[in-house]
N, C-alpha and C positions, 0 to 999 in steps of 0.2 A: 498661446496654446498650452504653456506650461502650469499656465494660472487657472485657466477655467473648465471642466470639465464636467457641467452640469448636463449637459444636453448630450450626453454621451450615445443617446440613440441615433442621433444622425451625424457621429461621425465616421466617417469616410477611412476608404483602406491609406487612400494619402495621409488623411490626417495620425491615423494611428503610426503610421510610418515614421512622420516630422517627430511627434512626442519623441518615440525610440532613441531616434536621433540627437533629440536635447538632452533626453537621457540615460547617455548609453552604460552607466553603472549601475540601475537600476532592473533588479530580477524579472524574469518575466512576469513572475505570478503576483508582484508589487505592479507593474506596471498597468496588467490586467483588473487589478484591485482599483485602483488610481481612478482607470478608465470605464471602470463598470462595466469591464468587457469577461469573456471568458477569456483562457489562452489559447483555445483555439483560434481565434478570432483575429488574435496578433499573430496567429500563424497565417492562417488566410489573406491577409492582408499582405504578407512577402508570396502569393502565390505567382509565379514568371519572372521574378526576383530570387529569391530563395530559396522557393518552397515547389514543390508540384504536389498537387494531391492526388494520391492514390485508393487504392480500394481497402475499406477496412475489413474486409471479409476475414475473418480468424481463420478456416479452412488453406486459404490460400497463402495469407502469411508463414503459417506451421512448416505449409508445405516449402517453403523456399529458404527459411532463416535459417536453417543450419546450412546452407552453405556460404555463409559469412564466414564459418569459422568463428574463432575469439571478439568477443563482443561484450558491452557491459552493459546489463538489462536493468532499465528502474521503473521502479512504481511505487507509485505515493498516493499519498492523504493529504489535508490539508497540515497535517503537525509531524508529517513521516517520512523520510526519504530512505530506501532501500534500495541499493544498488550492489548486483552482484557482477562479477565479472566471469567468463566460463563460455560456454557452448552451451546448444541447443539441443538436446538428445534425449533419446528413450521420449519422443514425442506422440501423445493419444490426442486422437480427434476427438469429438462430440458434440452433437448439438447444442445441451443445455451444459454442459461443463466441457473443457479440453483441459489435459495435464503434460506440464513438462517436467520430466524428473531428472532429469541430468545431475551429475556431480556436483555443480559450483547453481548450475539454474534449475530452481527447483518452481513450478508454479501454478495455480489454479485459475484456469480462464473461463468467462463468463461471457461468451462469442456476442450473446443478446446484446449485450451493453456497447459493444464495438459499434460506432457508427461514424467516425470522419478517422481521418489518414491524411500522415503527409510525407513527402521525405523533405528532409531537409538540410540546406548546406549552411553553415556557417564560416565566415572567415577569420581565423585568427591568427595575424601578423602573416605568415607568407604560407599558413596550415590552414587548412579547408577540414571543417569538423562535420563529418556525416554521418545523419540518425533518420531513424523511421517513427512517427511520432503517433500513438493512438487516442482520440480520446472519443467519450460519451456524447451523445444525443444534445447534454449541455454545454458540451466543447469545454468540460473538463479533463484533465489529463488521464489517461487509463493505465497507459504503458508507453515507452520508449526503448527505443534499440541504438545505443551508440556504439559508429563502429572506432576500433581501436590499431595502432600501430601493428597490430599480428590481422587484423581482418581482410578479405577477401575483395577490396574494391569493385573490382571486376564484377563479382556476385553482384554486389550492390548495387549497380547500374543495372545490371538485367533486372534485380527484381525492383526496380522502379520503371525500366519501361515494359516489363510484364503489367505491371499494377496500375498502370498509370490510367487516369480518368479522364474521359472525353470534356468533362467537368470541371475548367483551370479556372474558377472567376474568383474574386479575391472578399468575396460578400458570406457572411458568415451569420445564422439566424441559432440562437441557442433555442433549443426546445426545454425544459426543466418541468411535463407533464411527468405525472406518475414517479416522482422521486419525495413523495409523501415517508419521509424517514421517522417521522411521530414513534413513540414507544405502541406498542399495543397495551390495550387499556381491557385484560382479561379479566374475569371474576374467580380470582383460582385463592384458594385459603394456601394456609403456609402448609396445613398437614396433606394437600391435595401434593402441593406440587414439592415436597419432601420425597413422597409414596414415587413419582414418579420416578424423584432423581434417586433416590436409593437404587433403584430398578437398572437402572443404567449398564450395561457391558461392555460401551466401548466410548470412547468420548467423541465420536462421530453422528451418537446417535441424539448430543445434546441440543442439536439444533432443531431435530425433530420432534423433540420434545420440547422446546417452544410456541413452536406455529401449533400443534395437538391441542396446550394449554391457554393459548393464547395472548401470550403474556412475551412482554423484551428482557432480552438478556440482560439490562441492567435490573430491569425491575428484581427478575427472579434472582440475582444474587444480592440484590439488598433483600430480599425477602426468607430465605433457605433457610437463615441459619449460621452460627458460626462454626459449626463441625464442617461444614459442607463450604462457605465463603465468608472471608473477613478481609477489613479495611484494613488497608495502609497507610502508612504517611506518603504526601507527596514525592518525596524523595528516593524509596520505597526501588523504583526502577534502576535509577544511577548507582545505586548502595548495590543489589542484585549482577548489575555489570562488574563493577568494581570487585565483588563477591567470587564471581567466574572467573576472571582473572587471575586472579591470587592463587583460586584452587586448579584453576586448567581447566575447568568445566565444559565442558560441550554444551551450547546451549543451542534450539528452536526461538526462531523469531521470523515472526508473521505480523506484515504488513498488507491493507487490503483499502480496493475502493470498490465502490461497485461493480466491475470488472472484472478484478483480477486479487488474486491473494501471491503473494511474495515470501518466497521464505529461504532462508538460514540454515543450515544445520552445520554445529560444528565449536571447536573454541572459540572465543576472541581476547585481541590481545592488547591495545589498544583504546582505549577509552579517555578521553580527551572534553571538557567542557569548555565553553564560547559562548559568551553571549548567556540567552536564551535556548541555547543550542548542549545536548548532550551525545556526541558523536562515537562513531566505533570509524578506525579507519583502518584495517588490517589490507594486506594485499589483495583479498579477490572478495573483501565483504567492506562495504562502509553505510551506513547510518547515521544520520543526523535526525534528532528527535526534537522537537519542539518542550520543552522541561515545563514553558510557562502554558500552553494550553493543558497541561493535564489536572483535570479538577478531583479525577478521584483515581485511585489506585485498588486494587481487591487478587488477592490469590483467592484462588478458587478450586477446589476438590472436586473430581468428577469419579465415578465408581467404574472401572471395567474389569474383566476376566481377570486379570493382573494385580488388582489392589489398585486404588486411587491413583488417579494422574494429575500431578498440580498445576495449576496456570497462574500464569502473574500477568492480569490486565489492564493497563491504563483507557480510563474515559475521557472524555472533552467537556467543558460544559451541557453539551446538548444529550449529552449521554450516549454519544456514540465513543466504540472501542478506538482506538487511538494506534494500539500495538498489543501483541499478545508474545506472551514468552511460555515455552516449557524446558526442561533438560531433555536433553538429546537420549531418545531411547528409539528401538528396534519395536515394532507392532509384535506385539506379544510375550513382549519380556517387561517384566518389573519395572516400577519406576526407580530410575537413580537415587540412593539414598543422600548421596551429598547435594545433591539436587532441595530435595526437601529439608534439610539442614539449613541450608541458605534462605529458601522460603520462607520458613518460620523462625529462623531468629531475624525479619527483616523490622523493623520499626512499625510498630501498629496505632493506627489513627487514632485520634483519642474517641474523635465518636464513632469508633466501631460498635457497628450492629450485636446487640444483644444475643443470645442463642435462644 
């Protein structure tokens, strides 16, 4: 079983079970990779074992997870692990967006994209580890809720047999319709989509100004201009952490999948390299970034009411954002100047974009 895994369409909730078990040091999302499954799928496969599935309705989870109490929430990418520790508060519904803005959990939900739930137990050594697990339509991972030695057990039980699905079978079909990620391929001149970003008052409105022009966010920041975005060297991110540290900087870090966006605010203090791996582990924020999937690095200039806001953001190969960083500022106050000090003396790409 450990040797062959070509036919991996008709293997079985047992058979994904035995793998596990021949290889119990092995990640999930390696093992998923292995098996040409999604992770949900190894999840489904412990359902009346491990797992129950429950309902992924975003409405209803909102409504029950803060009575957990202390909990640490993660959400990831394929190259991004963000995990805050905190409560659930100052919680807003909505249909096409929900926000959670609490002190430690800060977040941007995408209810659409929610389509499978689980809860789930694991056992380590004589401790039972309990979390609520979201993922996409492709039964990739959206978000999870791990509970922690301060959480509310008790909670946690009701809202899995509030939540629970008449639905327990351990059979798992990934749908991956309509996740067409392609760049858009706009006809927009560098002096069209200049006029608009100059235009710009607030940097919420930069997204909007994509889909208008018709054009990907990578595209338009190799395209702009070096007043407005320029290359970095790879390294570029770890040099920028390392940077906040030294100076005590408050920094914004967003992490996103289709789902949900994760974010930071605050110092850090702690910065640490492994592997492939460049990690933050401070007490209520930890980070693990994948160093070797980032193909390109770019700060980037946006114009609002305030004077320019800078971002520092890594791509992947495919040209999708990877991690996005700003300095910690107040909506309507100036940007941090030691912020942008750090930004621009960071190491610039040799083939950075011309102006």
């Amino acid at each position: 079983m450990t040797e062959t895994t070509k036919d991996t369409s008709r293997l079985s909730a047992n058979d994904i079970r035995v793998f596990r078990t021949e290889n119990p040091k092995m990640r999930e999302r390696d093992v998923a990779a292995r098996l040409g499954l999604s992770e949900a799928a190894l999840v489904a496969a412990e359902v009346g074992i491990s797992a129950t599935r429950i309902d992924a309705d975003v409405d209803r989870f909102l409504g029950r997870v803060a009575s957990l109490g202390e909990i640490l929430a993660l959400s990831r990418n394929e190259s991004a692990v963000h995990e805050k520790i905190g409560v659930y508060e100052n919680i807003k519904s909505g249909v096409q967006a929900a926000i959670v803005l609490g002190e430690n959990i800060d977040l941007r939900i995408f209810p659409k994209r929610w389509a499978h739930a689980f809860a789930v137990t694991k056992t380590d050594g004589d401790q039972q580890r309990l979390s609520l697990q979201f993922f996409d339509k492709a039964g990739d991972a959206v978000h999870k809720v791990h509970l922690r030695p301060a959480s509310n057990i008790e909670a946690y039980h009701e809202i899995v047999a509030e939540l629970r699905l008449e639905d327990q079978s351990q059979d798992f079909v990934e749908d991956r319709s309509g996740y067409d990620n392609g760049e858009i391929d706009g006809d927009v001149s560098r002096d069209e989509l200049r006029d608009h970003w100059s235009r710009m008052t607030d940097t919420h409105q930069f997204f909007g100004m994509l889909q208008k022009l018709k054009i990907g966010r990578q595209a338009a920041i190799r395209t702009v201009g070096d007043d407005y975005a320029w290359k970095l060297a790879p390294t570029a991110v770890a040099e920028m952490m390392h940077a906040s540290v030294r100076e005590g900087l408050p920094i914004m870090c967003f992490v996103a999948n289709d789902g949900i966006v994760q974010i930071h605010s605050g110092p850090i203090f702690n910065v640490e390299a492994m592997g492939p791996w460049i990690n933050i582990m401070d007490p209520t924020f930890h980070l693990h970034l994948r160093q070797d999937h980032i193909a390109e690095v770019w700060a980037v200039r946006k114009p609002t009411k305030e004077g320019h806001v800078t971002s520092l953001e890594a791509y992947n190969a495919k040209g999708e954002m990877i991690i996005q960083f700003f300095g910690k500022r107040k909506e309507g106050f100036e940007e941090r100047g030691d912020w942008r000090v750090i930004v621009e003396n960071l190491p610039k790409a040799d083939d950075s974009v011309a102006a």
